[in-house]
N, C-alpha and C positions, 0 to 999 in steps of 0.2 A: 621370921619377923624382919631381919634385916634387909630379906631378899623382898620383900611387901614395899620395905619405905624407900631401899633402892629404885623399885619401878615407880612408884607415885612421884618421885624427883626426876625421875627419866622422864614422864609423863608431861609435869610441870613444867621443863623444859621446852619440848617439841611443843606444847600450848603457846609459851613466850615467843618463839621464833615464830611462830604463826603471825602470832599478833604484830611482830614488830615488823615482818613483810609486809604486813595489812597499812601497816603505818607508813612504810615507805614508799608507798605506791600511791596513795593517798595524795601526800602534799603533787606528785609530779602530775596527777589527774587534774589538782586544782590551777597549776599551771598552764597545762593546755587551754584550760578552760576558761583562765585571766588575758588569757592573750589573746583569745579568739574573740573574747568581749571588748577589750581595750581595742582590738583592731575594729571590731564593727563600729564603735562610738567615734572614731576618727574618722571610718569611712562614712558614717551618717552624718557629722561635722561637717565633714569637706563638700558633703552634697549640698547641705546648707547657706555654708556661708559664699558670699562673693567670690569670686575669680579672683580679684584682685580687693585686698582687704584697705588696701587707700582711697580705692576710688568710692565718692558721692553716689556716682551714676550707680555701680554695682548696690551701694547701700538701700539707697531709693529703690530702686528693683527690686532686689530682695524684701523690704519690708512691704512692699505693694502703696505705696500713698507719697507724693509729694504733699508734705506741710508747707504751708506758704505764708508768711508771718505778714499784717498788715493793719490798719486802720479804716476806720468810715471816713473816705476821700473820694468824693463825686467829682471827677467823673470816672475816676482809675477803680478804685474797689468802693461799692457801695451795695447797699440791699433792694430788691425791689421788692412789689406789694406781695408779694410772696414770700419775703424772708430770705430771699437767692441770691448771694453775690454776685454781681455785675459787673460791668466797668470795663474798661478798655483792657486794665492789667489783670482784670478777673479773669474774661474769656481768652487772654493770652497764653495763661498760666493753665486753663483745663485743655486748652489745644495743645501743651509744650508735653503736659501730662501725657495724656492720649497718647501721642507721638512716640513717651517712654514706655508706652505698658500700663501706667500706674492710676488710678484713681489721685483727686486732690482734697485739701482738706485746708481751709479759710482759718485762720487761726488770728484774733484781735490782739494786738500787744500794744502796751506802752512802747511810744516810739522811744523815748530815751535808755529804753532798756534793750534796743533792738540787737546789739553785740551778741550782749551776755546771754539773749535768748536762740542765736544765731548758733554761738560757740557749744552753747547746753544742750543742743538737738532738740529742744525744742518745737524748735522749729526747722525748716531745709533750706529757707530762702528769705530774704526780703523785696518784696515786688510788690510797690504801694506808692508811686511818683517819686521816688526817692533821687536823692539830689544825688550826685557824685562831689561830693568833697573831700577834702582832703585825708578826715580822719574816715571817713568811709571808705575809702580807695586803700588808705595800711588796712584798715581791720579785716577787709571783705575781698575776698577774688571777685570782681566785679565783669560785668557783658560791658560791652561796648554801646554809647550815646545809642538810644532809642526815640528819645523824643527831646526836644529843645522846651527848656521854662524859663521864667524869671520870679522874682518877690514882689509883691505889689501891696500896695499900704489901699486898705478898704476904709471905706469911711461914710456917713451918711450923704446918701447923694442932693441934698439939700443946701450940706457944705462944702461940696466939693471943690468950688470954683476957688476955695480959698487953701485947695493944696494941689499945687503942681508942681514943687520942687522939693527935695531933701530937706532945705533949709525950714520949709514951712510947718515941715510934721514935728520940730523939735519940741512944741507944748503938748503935745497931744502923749495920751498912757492907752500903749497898745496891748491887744492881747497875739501870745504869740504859743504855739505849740512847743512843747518844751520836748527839746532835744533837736529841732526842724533848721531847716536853714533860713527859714523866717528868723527864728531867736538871734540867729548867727546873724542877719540882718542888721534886727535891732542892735545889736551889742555893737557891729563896728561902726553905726550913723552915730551910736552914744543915745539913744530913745529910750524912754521910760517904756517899759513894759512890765505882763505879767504872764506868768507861766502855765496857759492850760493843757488839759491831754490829748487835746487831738487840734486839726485846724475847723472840724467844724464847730465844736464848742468855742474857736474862738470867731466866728462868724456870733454868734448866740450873744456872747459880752457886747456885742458891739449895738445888736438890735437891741437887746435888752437895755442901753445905755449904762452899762458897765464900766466898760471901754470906749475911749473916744474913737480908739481904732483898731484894724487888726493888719499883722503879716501875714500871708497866706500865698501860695502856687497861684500863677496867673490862669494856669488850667484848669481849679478848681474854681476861680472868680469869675471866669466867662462861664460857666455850666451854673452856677449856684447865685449870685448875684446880678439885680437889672431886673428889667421889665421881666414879666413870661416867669420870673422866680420864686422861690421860697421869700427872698429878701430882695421885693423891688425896691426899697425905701434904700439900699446899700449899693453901693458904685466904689471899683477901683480907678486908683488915680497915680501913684506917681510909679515907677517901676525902680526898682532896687538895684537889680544888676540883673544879669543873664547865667544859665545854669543850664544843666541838660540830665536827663534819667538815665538809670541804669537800673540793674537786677542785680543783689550782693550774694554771694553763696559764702562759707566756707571757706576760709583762706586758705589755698594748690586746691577747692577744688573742681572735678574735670566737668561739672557739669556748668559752669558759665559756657565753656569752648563748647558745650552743646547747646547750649541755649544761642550763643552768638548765631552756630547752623541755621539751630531750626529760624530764627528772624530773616536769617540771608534767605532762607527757601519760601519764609513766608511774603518776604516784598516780592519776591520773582513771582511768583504765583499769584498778587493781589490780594492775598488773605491781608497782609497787616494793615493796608490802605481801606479795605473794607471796612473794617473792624475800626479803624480810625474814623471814618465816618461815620459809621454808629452813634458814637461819643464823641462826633463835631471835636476830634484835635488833628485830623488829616493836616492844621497848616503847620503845625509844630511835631511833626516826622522828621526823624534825622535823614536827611536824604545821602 
């Protein structure tokens, strides 16, 4: 009997040492096999992502689409009977595309939120007659003067004769896009104004006699107001000051220095001069 329960524990034994080889072996299988996964997921990562994880350009690339933030501004981005954005900085923007690889994508924003929509990826650009001022120049890695503007006070052309200077517009309540540099306008001449979303709704206050007047881009009052227009009854008259466009990216990033390129390749070759013709602002090219 005691030689029976000796061997059943000898037995029990060589079992246990079994099992716990079986167990030791185990975790070190799962190891090889944790690191051969972690290593594929880095190398599947690293195929993914950019080259360089600062750079715009790489971003864009990788995700295939410049976003390009903007407003209904005839002559720069507007729709035609088709629904299809236009405009001088429309077709700029799917030619700068093209150039990267990428498809584009038209995206309407509130101008005065154009930063914060700028900084949220929202969007990848602002390219919509955009003024260079001051607080656009800190917030935005900006391209270089593309096109020369000024502010210009609209008003019925019935009344015109009775504003040709600063001093005259002081009774008048204009409408102004809020966030624009029309508003920026009004605020330093000291003018009554009001705040709409875009500059063509404030063309609208003004036929609609809402507004006595409005601020608006001179490049947008020689395309939209006057004989031949939506609003022949409307005529610009006094001028503001002078300004000039730009395109805002991304503060450091590298795709203005590519956009400056592709402009420099495009006046050498006549594409931007073309294109300027189209949308009649060939005389307001920064030369």
């Amino acid at each position: 009997m005691k030689k029976l329960i000796a061997l059943i524990m000898a037995m029990a034994m060589v079992l246990s040492l079994a099992a716990c080889g079986s167990n030791s072996s185990a975790p070190a299988a799962s190891k090889d096999e944790a690191a051969s996964s972690v290593a594929a997921a880095e190398g599947s990562a690293s195929a993914q992502a950019p080259a360089d994880s600062d750079s715009d350009l790489a971003y864009i690339q990788e995700k295939g689409v410049l976003t390009v933030g903007i407003t209904d501004f005839e002559p720069m981005d507007y729709k035609d009977e088709n629904g299809e954005w236009i405009g001088f900085d429309a077709d700029m923007a799917k030619l700068f595309a093209e150039s990267l690889g990428v498809s584009v994508e038209f995206v309407e924003i509130d101008w005065d939120n154009k930063i914060l929509e700028l900084d949220g990826k929202s969007i990848d650009c602002v390219w919509n007659g955009m003024t260079l001022t001051d607080e656009v120049l800190s917030a935005m890695e900006c391209t270089e003067a593309y096109l020369n503007n000024a502010q210009v006070a609209v008003v019925n052309a019935d009344v015109a004769d009775q504003y040709q200077d600063v001093d005259s517009l002081a009774d008048l309540t204009f409408a102004v896009e809020s966030g624009s540099a029309g508003q920026a306008q009004a605020v330093e001449n000291g003018l009554n104004y009001t705040e709409v979303q875009n500059q063509a709704a404030a063309l609208m206050e003004v036929a609609a006699g809402t507004s006595d007047a409005a601020i608006i881009d001179s490049l947008m009052a020689a395309a939209m107001v006057g004989e031949g227009t939506s609003y022949e009854n409307l005529t610009y008259t006094v001028g503001l000051n002078s300004e000039e466009y730009g395109v805002g990216f991304r503060k450091g990033s590298d795709l203005a220095e590519a956009l400056d390129d592709f402009f420099d390749t495009c006046k050498e070759d006549g594409t931007l001069e073309q294109i300027a013709n189209t949308y009649k602002v060939q005389a307001a090219l920064v030369k």
